[in-house]
Every structure is written in structure tokens, then in C-alpha cells.
MINU-774954 format. One record per residue: x, y, z of N, C-alpha, C, O in turn; residue number from 1. Coordinates in pm, 1 decimal, m for minus. Layout:
<pts>
[pt [X, Y, Z], [X, Y, Z], [X, Y, Z], [X, Y, Z], NUM]
...
</pts>
This chain:
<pts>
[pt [2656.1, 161.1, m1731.6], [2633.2, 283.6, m1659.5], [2511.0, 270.9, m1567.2], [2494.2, 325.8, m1458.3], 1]
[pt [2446.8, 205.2, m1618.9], [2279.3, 108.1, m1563.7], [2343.0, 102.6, m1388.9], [2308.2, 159.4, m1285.4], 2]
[pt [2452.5, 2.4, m1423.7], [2435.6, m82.4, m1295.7], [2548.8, m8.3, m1181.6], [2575.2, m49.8, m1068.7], 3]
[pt [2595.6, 94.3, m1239.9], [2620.9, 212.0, m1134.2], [2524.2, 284.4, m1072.0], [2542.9, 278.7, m950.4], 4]
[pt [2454.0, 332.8, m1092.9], [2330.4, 385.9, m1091.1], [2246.6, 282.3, m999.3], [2193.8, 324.5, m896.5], 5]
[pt [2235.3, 153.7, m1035.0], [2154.6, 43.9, m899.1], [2256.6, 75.2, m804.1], [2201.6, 128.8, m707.9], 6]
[pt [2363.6, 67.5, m789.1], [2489.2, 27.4, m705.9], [2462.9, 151.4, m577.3], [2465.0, 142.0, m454.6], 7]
[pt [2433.5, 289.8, m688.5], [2425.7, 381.9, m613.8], [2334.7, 415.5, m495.0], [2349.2, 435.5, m374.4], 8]
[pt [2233.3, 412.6, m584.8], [2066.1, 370.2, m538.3], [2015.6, 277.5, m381.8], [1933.5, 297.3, m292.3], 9]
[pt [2127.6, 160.7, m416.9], [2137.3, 67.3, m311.9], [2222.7, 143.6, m153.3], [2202.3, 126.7, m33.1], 10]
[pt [2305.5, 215.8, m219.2], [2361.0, 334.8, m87.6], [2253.9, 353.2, 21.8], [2270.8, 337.6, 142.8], 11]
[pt [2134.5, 391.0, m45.4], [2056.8, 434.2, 39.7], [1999.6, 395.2, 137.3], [1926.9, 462.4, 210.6], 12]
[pt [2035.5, 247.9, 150.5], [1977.1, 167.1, 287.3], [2073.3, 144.4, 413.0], [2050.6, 74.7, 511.9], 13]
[pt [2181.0, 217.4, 385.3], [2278.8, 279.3, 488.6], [2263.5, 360.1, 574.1], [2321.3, 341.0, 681.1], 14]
[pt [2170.6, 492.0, 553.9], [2140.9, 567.3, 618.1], [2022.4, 535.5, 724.3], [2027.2, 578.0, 839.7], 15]
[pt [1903.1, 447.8, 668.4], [1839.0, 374.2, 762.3], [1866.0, 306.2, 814.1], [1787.2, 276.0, 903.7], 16]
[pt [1981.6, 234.2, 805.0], [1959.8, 123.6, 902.9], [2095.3, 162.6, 1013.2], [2130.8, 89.6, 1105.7], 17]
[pt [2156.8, 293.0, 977.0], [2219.0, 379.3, 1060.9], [2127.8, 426.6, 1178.0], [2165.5, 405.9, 1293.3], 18]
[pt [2012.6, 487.6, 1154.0], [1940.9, 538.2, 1183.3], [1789.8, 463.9, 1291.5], [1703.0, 518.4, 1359.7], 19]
[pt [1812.5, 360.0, 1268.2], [1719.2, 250.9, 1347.8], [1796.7, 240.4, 1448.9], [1751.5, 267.6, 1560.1], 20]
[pt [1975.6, 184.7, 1428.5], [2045.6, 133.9, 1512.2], [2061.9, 288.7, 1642.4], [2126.0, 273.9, 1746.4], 21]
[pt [1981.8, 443.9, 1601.8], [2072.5, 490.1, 1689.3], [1914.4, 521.7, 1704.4], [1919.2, 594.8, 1605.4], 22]
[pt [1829.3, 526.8, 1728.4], [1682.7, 521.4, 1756.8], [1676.9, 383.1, 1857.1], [1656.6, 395.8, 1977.9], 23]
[pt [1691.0, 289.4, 1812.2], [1694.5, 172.3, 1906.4], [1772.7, 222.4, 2047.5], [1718.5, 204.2, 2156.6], 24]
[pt [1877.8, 273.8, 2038.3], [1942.4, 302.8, 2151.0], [1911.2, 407.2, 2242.9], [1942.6, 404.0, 2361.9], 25]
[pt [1842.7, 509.2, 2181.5], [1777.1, 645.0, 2274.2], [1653.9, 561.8, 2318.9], [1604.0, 575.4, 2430.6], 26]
[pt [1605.3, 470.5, 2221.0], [1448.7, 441.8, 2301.5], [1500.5, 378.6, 2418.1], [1442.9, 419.2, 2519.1], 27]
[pt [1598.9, 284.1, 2442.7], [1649.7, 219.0, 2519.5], [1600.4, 289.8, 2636.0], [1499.6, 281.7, 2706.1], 28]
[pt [1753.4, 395.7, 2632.5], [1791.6, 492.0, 2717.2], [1659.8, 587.8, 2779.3], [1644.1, 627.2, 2894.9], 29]
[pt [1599.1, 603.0, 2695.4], [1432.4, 671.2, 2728.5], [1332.8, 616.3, 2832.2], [1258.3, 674.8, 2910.8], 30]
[pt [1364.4, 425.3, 2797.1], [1243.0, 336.7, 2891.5], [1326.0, 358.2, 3007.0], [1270.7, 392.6, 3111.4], 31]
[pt [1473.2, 340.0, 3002.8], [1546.8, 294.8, 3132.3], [1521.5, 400.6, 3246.4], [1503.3, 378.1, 3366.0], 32]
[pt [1525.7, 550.3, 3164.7], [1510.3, 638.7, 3276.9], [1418.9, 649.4, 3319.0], [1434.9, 675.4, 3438.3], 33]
[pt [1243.5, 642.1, 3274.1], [1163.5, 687.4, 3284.7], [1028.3, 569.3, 3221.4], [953.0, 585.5, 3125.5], 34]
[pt [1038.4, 446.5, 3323.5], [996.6, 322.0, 3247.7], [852.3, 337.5, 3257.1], [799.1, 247.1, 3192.8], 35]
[pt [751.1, 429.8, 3321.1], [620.3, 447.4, 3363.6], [521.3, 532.6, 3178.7], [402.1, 550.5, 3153.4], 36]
[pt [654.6, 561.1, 3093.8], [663.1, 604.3, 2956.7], [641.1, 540.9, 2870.9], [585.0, 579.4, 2768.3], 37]
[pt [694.6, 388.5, 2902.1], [747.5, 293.6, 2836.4], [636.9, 301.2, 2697.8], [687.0, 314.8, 2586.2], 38]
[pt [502.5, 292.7, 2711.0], [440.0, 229.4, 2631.7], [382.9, 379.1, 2530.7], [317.1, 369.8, 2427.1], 39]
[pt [428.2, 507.3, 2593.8], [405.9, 616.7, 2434.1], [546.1, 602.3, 2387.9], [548.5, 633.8, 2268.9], 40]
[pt [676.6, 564.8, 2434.5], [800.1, 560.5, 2354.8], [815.8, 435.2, 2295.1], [918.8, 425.0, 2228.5], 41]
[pt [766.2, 367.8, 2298.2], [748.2, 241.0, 2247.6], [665.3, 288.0, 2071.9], [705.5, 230.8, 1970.6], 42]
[pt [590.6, 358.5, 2066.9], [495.9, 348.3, 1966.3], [556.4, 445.6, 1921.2], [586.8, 423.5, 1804.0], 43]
[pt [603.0, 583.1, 1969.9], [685.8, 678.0, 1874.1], [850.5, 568.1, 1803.1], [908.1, 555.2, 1695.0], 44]
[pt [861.0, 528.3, 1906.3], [984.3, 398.5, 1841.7], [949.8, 326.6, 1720.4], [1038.9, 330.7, 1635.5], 45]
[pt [850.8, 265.2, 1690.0], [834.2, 167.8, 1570.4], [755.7, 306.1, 1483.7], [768.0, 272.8, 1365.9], 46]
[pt [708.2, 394.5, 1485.3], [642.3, 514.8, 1403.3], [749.7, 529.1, 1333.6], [742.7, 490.5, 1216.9], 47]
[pt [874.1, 584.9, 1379.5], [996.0, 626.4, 1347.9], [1039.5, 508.9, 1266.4], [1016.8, 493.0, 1146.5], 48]
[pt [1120.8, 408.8, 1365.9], [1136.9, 287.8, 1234.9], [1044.7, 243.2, 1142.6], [1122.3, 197.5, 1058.6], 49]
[pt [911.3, 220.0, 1089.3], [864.2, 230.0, 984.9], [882.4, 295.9, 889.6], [876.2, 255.4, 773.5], 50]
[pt [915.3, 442.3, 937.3], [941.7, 530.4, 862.2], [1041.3, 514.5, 784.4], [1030.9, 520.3, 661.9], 51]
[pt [1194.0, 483.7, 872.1], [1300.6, 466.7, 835.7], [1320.2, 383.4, 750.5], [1387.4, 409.0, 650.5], 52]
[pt [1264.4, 264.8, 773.1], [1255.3, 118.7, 714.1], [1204.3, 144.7, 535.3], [1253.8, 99.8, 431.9], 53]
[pt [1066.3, 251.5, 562.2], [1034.2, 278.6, 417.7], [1116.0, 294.5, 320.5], [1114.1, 243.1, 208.7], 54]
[pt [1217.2, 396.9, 384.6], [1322.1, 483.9, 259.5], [1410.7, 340.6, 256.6], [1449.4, 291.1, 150.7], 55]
[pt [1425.0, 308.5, 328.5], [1563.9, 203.9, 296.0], [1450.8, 114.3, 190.1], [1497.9, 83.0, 80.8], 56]
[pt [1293.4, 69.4, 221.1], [1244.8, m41.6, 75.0], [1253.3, 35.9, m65.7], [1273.0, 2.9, m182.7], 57]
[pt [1225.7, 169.3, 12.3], [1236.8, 214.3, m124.2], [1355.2, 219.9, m210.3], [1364.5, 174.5, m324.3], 58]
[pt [1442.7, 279.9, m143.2], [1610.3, 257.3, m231.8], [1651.0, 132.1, m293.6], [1728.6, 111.5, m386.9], 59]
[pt [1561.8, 29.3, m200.7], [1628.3, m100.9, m280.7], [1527.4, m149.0, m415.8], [1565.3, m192.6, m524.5], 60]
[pt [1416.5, m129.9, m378.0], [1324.5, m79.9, m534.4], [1374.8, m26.8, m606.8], [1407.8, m73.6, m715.8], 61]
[pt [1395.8, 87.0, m568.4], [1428.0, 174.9, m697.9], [1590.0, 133.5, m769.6], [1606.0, 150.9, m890.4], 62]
[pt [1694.9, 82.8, m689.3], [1771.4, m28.2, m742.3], [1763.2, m134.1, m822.3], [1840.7, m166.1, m912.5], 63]
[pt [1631.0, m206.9, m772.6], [1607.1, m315.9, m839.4], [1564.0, m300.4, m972.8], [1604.7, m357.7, m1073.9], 64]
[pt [1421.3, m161.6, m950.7], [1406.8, m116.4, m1087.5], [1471.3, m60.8, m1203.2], [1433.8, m50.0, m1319.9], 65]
[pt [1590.4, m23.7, m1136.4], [1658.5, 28.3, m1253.8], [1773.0, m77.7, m1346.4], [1804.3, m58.1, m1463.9], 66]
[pt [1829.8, m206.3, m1247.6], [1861.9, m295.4, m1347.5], [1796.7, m361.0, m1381.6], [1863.8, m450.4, m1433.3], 67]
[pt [1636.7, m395.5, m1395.4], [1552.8, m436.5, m1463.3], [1519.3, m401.4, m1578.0], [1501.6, m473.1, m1676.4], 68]
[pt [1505.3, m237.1, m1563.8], [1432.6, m161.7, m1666.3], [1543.5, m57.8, m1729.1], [1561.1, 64.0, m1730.9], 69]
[pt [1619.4, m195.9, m1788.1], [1804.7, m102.3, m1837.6], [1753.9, m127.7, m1975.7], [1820.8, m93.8, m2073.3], 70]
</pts>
């Protein structure tokens, strides 16, 4: 039942890395129109993916921890 529960857990790095891939593409779209920007959308860009990136280490932690600590 343990390793349903990791299985599940592990779900969660779906949504981030959903979520980078459609962030990557507005920042794109953001420099292209308006490239004199480039360098505050640039830093709200990786703010955001850090962010994103967190929840996805964390889900896989908390995966890892739980078939460890079965």
C-alpha cells in the first residue's frame, strides 16, 4: 500500500514540469515582442521556474521518503 502512495506522490512532478514547459514559452513570446524587457523577464522566468522546480523536488522526496520509511 507503501508503494502506491510513492507512485502517487511521484504524480506530482507532472504538474511542474507542465508548467516550466508553458512558462518557457510565454517568456519566449514576451522577449520576442518586447526584447528592450528582455533582462526583468528573464529573472521573473527562472523566479518562477525555481519555484516550480521546488514542488516537483519536493514530490520526489517525499516519494522517496515514503518507500524508505515503509
Amino acid at each position: 500500500m507503501e508503494l502506491i502512495g510513492a507512485g502517487l506522490a511521484a504524480f506530482g512532478i507532472i504538474g511542474p514540469g507542465i508548467g516550466i514547459g508553458i512558462l518557457t514559452g510565454l517568456t519566449t513570446t514576451a522577449i520576442g515582442r518586447n526584447p528592450d524587457a528582455a533582462n526583468v523577464i528573464r529573472q521573473n522566468f527562472i523566479l518562477g521556474a525555481v519555484f516550480a522546480e521546488g514542488l516537483g523536488i519536493f514530490a520526489f522526496v517525499l516519494g522517496v521518503l515514503i518507500i524508505l520509511l515503509k
